[in-house]
C-alpha positions as CSV (number, residue, x, y, z in Angstrom):
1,X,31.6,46.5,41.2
2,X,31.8,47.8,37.9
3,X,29.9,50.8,36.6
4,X,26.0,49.7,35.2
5,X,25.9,49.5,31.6
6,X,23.2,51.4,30.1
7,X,20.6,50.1,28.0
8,X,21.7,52.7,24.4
9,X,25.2,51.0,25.3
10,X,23.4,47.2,24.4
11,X,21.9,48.9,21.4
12,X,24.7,49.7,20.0
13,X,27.0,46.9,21.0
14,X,24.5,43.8,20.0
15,X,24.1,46.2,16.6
16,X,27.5,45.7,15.9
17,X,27.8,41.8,16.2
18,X,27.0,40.1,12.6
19,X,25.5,37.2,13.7
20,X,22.4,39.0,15.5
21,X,21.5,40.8,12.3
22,X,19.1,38.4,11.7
23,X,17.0,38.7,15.3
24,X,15.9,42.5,14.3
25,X,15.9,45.5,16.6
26,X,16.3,44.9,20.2
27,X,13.0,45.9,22.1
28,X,14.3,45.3,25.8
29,X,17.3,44.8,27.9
30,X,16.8,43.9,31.9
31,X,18.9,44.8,34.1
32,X,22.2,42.5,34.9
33,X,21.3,39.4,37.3
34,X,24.1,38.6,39.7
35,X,24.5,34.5,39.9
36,X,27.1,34.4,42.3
37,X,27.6,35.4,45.2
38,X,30.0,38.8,45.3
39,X,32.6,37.5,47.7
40,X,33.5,35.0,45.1
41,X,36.3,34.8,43.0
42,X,34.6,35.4,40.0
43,X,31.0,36.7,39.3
44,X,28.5,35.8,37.0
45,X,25.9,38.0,35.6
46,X,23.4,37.5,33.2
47,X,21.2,40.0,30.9
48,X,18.1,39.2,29.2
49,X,17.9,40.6,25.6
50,X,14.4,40.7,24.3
51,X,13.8,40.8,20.7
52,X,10.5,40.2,18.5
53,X,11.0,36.8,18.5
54,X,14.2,35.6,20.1
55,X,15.6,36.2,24.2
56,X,18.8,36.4,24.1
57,X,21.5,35.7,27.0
58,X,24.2,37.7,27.8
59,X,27.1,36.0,30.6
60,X,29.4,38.3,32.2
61,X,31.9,36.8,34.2
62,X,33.8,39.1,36.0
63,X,37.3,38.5,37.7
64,X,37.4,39.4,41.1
65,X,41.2,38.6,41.9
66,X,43.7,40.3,40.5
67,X,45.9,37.3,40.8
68,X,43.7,34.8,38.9
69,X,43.3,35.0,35.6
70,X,40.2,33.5,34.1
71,X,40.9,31.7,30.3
72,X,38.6,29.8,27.9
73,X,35.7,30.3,30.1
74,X,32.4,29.0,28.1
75,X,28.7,28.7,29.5
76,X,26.1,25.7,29.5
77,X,22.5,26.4,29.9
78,X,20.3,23.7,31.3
79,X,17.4,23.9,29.8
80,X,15.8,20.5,31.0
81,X,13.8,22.0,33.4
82,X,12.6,25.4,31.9
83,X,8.7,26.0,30.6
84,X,8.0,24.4,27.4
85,X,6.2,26.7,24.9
86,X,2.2,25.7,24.0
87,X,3.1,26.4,20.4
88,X,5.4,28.4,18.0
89,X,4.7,31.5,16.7
């Protein structure tokens, strides 16, 4: 398994992408969540950013196999089942 990130190391690295400038200063960062199981040929963690008001999700899919290659990979989030908010703040 690869080495954890640390939470400065998110700080910086989400700083850095344009298109969160918008969201404000990160206030938390959880720990990776495995998806998969390890002995898979792939994994798939995710990390829960928490801004002010925005979460944002963070998919890392790791290649176990050094013969596969893993391409054009993308993400879909169900959200069909997931709490609906009383209101907006």
């Amino acid at each position: 398994m690869q080495e954890p990130v640390r939470a400065s190391q998110y700080v910086d690295a989400l700083r850095d992408i344009p298109e969160l400038a918008h969201v404000g200063p990160l206030f938390k960062s959880a720990e990776p969540l495995l998806l998969t199981e390890e002995e898979t040929e792939y994994n798939i963690a995710v990390v829960v950013h928490i801004f002010a008001a925005h979460v944002l999700l963070q998919f890392n899919c790791t290649n176990t196999v050094q013969e596969q290659v893993l391409e054009n990979v993308s993400v879909a989030v169900d959200l069909s089942e997931a709490v609906r908010p009383l209101f907006h703040v």
